[in-house]
mmCIF file as Biopython writes it, N, C-alpha, C and O atoms, coordinates in Angstrom:
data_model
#
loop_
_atom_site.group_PDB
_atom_site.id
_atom_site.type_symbol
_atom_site.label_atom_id
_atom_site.label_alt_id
_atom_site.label_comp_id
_atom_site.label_asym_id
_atom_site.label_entity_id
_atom_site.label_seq_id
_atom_site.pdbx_PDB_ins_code
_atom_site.Cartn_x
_atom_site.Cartn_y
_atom_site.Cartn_z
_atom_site.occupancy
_atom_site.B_iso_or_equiv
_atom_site.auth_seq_id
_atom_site.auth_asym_id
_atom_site.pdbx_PDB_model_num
ATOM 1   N N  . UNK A ? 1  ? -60.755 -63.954 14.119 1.0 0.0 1  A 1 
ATOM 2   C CA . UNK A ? 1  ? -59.542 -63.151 13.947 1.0 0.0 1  A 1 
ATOM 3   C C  . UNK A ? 1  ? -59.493 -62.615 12.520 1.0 0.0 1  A 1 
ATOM 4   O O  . UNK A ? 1  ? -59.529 -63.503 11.668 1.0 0.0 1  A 1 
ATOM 5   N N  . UNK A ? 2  ? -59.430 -61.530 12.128 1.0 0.0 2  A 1 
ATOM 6   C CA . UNK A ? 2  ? -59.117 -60.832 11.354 1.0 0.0 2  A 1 
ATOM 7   C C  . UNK A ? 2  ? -57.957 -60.987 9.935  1.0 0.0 2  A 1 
ATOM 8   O O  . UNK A ? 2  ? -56.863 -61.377 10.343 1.0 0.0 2  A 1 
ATOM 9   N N  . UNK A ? 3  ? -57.976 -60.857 9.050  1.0 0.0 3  A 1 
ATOM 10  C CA . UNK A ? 3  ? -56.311 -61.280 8.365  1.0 0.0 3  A 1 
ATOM 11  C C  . UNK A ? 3  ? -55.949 -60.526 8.038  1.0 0.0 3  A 1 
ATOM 12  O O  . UNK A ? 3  ? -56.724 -59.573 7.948  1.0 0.0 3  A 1 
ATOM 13  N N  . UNK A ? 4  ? -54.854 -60.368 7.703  1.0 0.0 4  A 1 
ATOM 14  C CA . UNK A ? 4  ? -53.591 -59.431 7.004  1.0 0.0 4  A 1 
ATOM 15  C C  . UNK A ? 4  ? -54.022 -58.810 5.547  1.0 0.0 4  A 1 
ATOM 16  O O  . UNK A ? 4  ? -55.093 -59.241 5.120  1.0 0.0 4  A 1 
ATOM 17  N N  . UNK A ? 5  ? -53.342 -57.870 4.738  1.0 0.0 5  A 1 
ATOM 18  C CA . UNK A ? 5  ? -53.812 -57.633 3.764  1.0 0.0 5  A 1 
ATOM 19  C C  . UNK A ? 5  ? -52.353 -57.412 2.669  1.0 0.0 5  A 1 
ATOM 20  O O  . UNK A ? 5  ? -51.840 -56.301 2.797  1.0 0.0 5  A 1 
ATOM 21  N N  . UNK A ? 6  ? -51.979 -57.925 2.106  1.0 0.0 6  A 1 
ATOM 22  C CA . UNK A ? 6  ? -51.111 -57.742 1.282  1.0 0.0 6  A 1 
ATOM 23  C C  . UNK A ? 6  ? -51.264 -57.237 -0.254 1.0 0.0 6  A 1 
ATOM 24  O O  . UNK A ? 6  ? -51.796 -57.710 -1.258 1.0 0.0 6  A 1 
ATOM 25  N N  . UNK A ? 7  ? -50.270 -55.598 0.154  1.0 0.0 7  A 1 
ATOM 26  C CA . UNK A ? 7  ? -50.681 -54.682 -1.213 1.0 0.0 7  A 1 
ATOM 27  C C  . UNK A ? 7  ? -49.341 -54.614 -1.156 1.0 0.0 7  A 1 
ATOM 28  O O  . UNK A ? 7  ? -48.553 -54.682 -0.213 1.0 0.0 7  A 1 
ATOM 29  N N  . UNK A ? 8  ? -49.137 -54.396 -2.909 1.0 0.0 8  A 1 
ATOM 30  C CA . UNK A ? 8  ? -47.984 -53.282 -2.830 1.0 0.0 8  A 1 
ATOM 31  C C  . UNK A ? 8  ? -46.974 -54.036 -2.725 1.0 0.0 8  A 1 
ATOM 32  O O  . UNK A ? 8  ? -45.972 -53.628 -3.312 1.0 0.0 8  A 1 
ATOM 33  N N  . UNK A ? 9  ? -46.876 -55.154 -2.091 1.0 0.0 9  A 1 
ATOM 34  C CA . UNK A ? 9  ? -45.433 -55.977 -1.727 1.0 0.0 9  A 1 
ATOM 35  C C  . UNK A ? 9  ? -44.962 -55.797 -0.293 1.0 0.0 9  A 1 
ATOM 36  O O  . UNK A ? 9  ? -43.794 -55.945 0.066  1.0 0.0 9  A 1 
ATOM 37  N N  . UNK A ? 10 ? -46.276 -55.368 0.722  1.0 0.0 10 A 1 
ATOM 38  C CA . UNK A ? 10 ? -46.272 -55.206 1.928  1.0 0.0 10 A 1 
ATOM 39  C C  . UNK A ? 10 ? -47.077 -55.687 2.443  1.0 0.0 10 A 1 
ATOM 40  O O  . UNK A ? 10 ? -47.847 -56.143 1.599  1.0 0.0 10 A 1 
ATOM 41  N N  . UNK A ? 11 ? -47.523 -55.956 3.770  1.0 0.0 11 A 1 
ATOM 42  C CA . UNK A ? 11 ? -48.686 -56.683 4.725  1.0 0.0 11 A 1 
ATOM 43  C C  . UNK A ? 11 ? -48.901 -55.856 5.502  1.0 0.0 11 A 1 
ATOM 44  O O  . UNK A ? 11 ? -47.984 -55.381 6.172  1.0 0.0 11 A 1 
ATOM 45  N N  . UNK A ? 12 ? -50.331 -55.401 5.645  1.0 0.0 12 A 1 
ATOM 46  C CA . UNK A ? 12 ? -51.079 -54.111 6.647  1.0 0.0 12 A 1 
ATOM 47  C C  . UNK A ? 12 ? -51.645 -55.126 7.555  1.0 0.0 12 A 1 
ATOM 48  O O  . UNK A ? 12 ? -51.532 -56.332 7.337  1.0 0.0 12 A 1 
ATOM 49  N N  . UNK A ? 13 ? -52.312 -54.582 8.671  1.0 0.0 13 A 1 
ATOM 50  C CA . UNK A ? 13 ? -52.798 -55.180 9.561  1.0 0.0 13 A 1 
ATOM 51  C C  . UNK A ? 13 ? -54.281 -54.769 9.344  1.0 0.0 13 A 1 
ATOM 52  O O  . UNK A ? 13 ? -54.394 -53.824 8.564  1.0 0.0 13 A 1 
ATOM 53  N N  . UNK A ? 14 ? -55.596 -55.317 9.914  1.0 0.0 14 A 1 
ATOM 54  C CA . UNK A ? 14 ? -56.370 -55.043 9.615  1.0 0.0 14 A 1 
ATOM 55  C C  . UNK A ? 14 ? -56.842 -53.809 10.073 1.0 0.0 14 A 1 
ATOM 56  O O  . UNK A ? 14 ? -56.408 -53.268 11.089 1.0 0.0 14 A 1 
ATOM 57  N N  . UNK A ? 15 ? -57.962 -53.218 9.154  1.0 0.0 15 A 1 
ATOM 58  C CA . UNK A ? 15 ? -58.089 -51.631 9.744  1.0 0.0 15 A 1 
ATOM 59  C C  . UNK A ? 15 ? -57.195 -50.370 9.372  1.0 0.0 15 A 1 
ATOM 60  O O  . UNK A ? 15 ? -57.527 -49.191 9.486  1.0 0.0 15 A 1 
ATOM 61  N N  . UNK A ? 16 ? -55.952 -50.889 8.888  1.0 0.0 16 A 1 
ATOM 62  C CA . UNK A ? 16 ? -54.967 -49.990 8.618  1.0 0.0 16 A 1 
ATOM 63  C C  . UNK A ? 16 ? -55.338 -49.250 7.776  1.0 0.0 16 A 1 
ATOM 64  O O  . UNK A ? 16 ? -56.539 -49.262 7.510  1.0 0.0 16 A 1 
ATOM 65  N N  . UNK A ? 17 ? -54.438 -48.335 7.052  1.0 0.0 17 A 1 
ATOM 66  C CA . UNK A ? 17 ? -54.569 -47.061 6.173  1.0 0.0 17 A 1 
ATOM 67  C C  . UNK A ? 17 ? -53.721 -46.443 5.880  1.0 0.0 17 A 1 
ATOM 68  O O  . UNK A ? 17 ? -53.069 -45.561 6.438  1.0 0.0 17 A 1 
ATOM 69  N N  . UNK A ? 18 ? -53.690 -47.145 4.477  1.0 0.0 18 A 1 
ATOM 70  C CA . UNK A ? 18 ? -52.211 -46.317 3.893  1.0 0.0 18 A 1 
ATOM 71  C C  . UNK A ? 18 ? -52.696 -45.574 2.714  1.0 0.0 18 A 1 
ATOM 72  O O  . UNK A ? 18 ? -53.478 -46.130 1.942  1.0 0.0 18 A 1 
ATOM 73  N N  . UNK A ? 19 ? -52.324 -44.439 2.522  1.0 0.0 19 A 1 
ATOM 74  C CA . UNK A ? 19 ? -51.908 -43.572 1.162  1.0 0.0 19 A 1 
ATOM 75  C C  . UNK A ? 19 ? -50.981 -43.996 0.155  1.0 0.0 19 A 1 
ATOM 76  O O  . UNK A ? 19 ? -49.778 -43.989 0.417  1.0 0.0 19 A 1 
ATOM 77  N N  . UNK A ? 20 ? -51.451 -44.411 -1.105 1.0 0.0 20 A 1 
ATOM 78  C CA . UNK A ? 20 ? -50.693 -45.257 -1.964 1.0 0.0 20 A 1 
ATOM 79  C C  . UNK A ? 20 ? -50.466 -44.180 -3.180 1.0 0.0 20 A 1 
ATOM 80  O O  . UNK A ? 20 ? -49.733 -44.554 -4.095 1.0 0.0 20 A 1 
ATOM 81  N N  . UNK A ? 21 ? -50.969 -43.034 -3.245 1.0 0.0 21 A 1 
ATOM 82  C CA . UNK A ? 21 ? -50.383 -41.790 -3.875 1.0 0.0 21 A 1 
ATOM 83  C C  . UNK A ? 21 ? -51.157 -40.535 -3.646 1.0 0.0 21 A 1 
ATOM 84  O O  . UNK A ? 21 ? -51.995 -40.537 -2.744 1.0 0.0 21 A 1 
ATOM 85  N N  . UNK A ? 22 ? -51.008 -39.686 -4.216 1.0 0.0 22 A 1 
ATOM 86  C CA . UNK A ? 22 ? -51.783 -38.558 -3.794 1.0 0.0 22 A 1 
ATOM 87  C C  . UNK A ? 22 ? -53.107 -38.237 -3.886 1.0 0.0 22 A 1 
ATOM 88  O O  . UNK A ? 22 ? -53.584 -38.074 -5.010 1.0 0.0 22 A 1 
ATOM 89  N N  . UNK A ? 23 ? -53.980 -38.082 -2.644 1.0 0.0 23 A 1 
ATOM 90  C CA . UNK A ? 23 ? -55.512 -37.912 -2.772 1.0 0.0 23 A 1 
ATOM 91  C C  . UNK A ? 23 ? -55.506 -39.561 -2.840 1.0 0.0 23 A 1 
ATOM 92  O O  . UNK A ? 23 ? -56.575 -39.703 -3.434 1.0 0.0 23 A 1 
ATOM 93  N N  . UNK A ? 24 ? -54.993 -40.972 -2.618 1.0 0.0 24 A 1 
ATOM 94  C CA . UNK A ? 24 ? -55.921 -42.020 -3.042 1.0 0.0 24 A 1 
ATOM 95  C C  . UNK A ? 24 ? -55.579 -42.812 -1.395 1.0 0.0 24 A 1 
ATOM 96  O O  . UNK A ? 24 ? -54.438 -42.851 -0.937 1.0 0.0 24 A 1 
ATOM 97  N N  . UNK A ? 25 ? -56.189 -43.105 -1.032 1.0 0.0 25 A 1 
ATOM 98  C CA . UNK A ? 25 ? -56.528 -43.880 0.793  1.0 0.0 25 A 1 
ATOM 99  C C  . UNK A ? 25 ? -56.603 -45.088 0.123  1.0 0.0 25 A 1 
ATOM 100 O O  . UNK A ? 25 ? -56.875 -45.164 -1.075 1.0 0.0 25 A 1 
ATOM 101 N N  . UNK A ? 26 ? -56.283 -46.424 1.132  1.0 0.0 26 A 1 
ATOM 102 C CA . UNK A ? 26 ? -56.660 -47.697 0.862  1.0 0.0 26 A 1 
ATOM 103 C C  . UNK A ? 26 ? -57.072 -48.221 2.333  1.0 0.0 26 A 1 
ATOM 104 O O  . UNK A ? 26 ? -56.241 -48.067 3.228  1.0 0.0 26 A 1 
ATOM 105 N N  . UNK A ? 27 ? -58.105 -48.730 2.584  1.0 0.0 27 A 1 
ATOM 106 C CA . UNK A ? 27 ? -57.840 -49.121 4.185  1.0 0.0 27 A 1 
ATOM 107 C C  . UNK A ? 27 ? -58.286 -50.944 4.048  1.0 0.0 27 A 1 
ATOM 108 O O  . UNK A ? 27 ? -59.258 -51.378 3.430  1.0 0.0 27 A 1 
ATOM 109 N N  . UNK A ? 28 ? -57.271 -51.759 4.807  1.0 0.0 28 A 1 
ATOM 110 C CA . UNK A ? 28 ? -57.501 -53.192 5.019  1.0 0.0 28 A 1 
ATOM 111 C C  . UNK A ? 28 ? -58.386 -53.554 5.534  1.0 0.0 28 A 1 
ATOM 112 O O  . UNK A ? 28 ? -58.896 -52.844 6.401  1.0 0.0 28 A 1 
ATOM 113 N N  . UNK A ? 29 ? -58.828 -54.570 5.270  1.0 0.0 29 A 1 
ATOM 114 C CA . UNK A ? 29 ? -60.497 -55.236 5.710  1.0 0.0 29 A 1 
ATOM 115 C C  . UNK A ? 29 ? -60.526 -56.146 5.745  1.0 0.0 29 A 1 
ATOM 116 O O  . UNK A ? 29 ? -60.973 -56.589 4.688  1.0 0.0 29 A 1 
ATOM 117 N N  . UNK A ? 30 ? -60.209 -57.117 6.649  1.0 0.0 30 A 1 
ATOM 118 C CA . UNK A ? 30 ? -60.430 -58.627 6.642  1.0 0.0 30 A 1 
ATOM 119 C C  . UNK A ? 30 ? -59.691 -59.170 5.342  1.0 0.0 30 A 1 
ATOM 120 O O  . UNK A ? 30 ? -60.279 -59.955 4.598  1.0 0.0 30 A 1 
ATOM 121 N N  . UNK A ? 31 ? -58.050 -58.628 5.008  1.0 0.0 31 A 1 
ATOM 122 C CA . UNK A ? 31 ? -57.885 -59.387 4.531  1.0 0.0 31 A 1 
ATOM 123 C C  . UNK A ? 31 ? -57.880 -58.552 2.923  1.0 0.0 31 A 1 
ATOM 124 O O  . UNK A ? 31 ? -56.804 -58.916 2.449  1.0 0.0 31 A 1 
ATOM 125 N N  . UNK A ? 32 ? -58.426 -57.803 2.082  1.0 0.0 32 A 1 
ATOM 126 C CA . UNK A ? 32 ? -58.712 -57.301 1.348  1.0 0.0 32 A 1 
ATOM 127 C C  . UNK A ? 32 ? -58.645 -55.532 1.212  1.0 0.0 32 A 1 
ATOM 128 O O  . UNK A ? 32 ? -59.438 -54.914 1.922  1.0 0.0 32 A 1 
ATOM 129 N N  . UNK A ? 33 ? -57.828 -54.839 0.426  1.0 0.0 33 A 1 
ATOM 130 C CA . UNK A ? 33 ? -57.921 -53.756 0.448  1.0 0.0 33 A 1 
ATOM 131 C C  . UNK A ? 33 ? -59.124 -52.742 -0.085 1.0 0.0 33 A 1 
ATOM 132 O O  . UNK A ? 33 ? -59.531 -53.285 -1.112 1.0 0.0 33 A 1 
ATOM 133 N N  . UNK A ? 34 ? -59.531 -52.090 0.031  1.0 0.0 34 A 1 
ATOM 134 C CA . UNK A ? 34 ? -60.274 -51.103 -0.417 1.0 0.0 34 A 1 
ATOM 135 C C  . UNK A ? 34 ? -59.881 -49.746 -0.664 1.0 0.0 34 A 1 
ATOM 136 O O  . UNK A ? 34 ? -59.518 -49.184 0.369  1.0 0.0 34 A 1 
ATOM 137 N N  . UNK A ? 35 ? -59.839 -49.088 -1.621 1.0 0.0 35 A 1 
ATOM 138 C CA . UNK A ? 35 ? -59.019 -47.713 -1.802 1.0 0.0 35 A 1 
ATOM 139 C C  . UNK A ? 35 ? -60.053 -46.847 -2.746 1.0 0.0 35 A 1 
ATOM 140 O O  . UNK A ? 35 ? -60.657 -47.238 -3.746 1.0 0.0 35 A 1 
ATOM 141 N N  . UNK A ? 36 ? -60.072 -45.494 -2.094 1.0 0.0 36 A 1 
ATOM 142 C CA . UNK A ? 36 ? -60.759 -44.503 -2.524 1.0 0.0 36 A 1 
ATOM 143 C C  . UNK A ? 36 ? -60.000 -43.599 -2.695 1.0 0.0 36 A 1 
ATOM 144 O O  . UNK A ? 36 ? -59.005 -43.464 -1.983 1.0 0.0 36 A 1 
ATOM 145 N N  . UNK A ? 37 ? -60.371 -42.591 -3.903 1.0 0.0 37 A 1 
ATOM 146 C CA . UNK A ? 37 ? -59.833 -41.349 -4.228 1.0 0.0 37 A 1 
ATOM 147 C C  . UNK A ? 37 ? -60.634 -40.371 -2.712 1.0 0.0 37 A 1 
ATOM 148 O O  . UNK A ? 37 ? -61.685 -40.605 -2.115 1.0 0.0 37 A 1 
ATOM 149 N N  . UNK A ? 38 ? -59.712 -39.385 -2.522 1.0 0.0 38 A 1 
ATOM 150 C CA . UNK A ? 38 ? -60.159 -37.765 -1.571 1.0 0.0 38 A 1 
ATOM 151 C C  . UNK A ? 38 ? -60.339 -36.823 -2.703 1.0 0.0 38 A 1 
ATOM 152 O O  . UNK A ? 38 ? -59.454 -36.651 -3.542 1.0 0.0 38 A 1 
ATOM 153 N N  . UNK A ? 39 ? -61.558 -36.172 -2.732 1.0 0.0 39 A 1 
ATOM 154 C CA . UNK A ? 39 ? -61.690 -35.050 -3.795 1.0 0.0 39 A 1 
ATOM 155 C C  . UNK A ? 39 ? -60.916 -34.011 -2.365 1.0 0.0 39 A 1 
ATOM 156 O O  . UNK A ? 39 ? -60.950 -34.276 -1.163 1.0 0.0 39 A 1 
ATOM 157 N N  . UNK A ? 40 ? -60.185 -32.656 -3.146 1.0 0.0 40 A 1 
ATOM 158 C CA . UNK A ? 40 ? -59.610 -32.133 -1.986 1.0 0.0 40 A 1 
ATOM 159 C C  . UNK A ? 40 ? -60.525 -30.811 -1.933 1.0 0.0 40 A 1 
ATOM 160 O O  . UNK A ? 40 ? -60.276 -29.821 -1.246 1.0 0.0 40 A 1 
ATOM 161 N N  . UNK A ? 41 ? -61.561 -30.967 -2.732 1.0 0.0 41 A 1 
ATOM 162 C CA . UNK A ? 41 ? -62.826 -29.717 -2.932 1.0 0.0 41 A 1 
ATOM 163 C C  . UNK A ? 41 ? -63.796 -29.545 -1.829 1.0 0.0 41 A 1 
ATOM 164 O O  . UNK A ? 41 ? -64.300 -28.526 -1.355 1.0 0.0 41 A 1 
ATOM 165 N N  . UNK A ? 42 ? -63.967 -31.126 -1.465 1.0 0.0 42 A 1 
ATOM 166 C CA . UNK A ? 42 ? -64.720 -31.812 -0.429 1.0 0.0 42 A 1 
ATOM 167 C C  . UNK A ? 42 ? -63.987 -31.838 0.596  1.0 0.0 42 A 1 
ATOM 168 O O  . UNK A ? 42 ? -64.106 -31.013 1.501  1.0 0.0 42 A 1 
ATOM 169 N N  . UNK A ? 43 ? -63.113 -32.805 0.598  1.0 0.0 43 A 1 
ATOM 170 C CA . UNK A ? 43 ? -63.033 -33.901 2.174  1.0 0.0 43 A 1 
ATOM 171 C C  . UNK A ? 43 ? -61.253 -32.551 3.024  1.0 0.0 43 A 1 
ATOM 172 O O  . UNK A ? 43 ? -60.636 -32.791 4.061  1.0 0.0 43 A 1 
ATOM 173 N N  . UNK A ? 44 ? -61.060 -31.577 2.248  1.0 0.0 44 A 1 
ATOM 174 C CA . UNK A ? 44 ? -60.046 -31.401 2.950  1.0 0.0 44 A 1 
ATOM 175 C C  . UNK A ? 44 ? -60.720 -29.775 3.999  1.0 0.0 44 A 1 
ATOM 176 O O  . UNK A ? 44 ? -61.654 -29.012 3.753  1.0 0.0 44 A 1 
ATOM 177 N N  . UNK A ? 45 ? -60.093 -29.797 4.723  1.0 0.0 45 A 1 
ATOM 178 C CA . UNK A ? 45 ? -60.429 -28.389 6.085  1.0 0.0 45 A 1 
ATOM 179 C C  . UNK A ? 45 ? -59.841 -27.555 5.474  1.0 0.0 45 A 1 
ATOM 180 O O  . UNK A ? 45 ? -58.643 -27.551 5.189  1.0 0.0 45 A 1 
ATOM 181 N N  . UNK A ? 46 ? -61.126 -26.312 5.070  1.0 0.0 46 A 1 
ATOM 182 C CA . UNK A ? 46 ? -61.081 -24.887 4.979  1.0 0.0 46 A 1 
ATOM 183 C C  . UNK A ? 46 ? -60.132 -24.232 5.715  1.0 0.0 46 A 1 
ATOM 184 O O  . UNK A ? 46 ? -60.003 -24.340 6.934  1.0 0.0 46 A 1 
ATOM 185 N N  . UNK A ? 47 ? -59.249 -23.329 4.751  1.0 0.0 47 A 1 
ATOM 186 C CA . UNK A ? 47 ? -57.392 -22.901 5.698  1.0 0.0 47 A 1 
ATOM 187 C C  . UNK A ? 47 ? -57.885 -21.357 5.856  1.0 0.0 47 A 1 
ATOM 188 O O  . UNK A ? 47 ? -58.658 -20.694 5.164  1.0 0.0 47 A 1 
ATOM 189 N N  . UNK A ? 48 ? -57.459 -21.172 6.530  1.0 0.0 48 A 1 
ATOM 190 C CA . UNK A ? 48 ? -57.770 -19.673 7.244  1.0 0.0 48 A 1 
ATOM 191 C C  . UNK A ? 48 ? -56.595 -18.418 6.498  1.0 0.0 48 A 1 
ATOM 192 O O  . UNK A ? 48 ? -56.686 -17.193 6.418  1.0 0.0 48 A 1 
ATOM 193 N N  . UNK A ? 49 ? -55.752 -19.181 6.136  1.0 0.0 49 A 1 
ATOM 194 C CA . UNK A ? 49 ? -54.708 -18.286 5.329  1.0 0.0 49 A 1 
ATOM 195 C C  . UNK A ? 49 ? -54.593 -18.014 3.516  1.0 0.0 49 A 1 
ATOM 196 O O  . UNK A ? 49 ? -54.544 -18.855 2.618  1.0 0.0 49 A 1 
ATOM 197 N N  . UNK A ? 50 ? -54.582 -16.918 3.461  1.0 0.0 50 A 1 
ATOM 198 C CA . UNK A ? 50 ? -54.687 -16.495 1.793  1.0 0.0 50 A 1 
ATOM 199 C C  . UNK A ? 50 ? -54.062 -17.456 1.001  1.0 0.0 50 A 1 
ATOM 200 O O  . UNK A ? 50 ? -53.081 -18.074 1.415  1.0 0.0 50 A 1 
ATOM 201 N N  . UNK A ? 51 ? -54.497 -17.616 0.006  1.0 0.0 51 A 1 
ATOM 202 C CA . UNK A ? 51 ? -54.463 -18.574 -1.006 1.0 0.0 51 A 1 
ATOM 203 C C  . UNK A ? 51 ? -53.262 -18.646 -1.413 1.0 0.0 51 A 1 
ATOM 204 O O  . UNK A ? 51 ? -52.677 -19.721 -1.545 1.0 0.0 51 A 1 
ATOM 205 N N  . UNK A ? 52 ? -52.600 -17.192 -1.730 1.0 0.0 52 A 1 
ATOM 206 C CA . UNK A ? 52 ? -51.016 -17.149 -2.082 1.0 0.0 52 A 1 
ATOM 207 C C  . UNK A ? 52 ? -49.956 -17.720 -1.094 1.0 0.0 52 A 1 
ATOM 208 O O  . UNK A ? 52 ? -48.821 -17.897 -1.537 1.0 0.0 52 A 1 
ATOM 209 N N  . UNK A ? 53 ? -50.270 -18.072 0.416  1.0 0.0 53 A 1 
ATOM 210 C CA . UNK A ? 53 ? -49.849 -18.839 1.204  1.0 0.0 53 A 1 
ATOM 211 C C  . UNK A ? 53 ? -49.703 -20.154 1.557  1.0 0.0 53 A 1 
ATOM 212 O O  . UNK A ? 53 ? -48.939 -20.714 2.343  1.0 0.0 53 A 1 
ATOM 213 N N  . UNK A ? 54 ? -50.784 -20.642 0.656  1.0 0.0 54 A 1 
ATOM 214 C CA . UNK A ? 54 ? -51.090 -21.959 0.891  1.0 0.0 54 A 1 
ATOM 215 C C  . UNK A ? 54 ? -50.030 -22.696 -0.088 1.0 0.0 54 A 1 
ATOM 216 O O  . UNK A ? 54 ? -49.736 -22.270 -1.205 1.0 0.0 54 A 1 
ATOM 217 N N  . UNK A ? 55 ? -49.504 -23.863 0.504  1.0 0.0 55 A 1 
ATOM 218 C CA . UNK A ? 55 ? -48.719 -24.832 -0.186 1.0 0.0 55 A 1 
ATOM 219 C C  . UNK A ? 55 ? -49.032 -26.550 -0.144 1.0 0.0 55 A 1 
ATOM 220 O O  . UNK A ? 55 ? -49.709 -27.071 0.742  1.0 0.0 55 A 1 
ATOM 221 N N  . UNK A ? 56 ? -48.360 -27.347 -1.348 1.0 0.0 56 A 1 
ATOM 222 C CA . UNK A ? 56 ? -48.655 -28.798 -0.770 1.0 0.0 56 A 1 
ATOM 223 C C  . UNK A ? 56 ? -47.181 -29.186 -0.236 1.0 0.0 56 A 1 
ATOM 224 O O  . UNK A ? 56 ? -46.106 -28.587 -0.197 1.0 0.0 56 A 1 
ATOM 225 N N  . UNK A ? 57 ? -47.636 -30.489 0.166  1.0 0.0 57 A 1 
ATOM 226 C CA . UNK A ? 57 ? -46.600 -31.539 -0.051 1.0 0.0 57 A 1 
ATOM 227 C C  . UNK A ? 57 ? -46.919 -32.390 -0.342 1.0 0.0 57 A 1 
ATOM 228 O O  . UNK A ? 57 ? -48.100 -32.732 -0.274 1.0 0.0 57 A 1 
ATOM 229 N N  . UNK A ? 58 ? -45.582 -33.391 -0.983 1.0 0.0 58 A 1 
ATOM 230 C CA . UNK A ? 58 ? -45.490 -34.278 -1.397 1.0 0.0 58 A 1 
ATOM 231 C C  . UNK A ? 58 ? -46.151 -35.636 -0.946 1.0 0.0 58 A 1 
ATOM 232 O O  . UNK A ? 58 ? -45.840 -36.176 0.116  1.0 0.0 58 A 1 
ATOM 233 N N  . UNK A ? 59 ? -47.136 -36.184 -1.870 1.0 0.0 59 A 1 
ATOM 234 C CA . UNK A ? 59 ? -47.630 -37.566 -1.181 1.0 0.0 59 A 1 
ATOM 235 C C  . UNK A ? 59 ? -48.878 -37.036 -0.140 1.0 0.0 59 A 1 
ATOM 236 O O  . UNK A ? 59 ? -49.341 -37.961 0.527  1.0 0.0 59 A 1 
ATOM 237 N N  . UNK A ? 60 ? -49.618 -35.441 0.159  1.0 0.0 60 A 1 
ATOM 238 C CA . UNK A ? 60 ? -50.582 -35.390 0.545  1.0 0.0 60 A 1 
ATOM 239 C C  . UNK A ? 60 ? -51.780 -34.599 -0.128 1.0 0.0 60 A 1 
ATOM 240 O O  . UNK A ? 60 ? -51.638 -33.588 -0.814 1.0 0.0 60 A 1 
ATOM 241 N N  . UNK A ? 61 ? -52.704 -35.074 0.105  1.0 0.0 61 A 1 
ATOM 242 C CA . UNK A ? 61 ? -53.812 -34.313 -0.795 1.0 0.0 61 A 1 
ATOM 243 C C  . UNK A ? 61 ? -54.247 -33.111 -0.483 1.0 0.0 61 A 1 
ATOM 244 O O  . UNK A ? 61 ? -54.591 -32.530 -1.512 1.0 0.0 61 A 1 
ATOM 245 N N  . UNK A ? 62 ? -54.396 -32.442 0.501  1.0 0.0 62 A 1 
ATOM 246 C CA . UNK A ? 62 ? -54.587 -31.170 0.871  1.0 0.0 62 A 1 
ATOM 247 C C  . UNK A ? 62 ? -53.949 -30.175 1.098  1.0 0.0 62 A 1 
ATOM 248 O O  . UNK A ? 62 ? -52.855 -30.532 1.535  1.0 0.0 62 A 1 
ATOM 249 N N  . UNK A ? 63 ? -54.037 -28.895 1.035  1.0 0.0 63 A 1 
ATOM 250 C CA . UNK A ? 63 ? -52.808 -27.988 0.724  1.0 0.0 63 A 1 
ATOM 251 C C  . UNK A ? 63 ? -52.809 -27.573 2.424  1.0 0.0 63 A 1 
ATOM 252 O O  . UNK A ? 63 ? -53.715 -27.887 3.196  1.0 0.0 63 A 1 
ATOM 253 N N  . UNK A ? 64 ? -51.700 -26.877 2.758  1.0 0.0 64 A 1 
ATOM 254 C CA . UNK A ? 64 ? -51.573 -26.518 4.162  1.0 0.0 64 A 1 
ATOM 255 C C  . UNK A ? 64 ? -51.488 -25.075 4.518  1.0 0.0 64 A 1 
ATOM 256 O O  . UNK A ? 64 ? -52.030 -24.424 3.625  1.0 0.0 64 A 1 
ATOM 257 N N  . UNK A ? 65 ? -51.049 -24.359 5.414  1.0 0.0 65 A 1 
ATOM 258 C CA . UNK A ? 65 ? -51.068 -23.005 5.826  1.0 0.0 65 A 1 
ATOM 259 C C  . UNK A ? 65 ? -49.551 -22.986 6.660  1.0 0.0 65 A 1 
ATOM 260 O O  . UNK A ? 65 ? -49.316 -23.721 7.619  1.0 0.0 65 A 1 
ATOM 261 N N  . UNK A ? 66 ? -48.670 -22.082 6.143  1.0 0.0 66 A 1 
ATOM 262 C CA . UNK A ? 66 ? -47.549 -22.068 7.486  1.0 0.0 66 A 1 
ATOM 263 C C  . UNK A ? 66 ? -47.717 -21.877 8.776  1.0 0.0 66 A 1 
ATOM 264 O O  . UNK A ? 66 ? -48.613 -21.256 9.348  1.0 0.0 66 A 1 
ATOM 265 N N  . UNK A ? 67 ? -46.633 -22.554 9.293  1.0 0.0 67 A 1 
ATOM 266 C CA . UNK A ? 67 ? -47.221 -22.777 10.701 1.0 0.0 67 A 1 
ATOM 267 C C  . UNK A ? 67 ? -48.256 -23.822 11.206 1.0 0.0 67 A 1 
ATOM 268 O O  . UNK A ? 67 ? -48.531 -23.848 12.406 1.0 0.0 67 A 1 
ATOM 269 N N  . UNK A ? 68 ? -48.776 -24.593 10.426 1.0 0.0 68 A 1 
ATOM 270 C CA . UNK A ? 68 ? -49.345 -25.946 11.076 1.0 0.0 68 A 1 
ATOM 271 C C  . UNK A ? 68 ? -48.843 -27.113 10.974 1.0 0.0 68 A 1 
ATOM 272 O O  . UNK A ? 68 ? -49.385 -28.069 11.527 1.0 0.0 68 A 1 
#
């Protein structure tokens, strides 16, 4: 059986995946967190809408397109 992972002042379940600020992932592992930065140069999907359209939000690493 698997264990819990306590970050933060919370308990994930194993496997989980939380975003602990912008661009940074942590995912639980037996018990132990692991957390990586997202470059958003790399890991985010090419937007089909002009650049002057594109916006973020808060707490995510990749910018979006209206309407998705």
């Amino acid at each position: 059986m698997f264990r819990h992972c306590f970050f933060f002042g919370h308990f994930y379940d194993h496997g989980e995946v939380v975003t602990i600020k912008k661009c940074v992932e942590c995912q639980c592992n037996d018990g132990s967190m692991k957390c990586g930065n997202t470059d958003p140069a790399t890991n985010c999907p090419k937007l089909t809408c002009p650049p002057e359209q594109q916006f973020s939000v808060p707490d995510h690493c990749c910018k979006l397109c209206p309407g998705i």
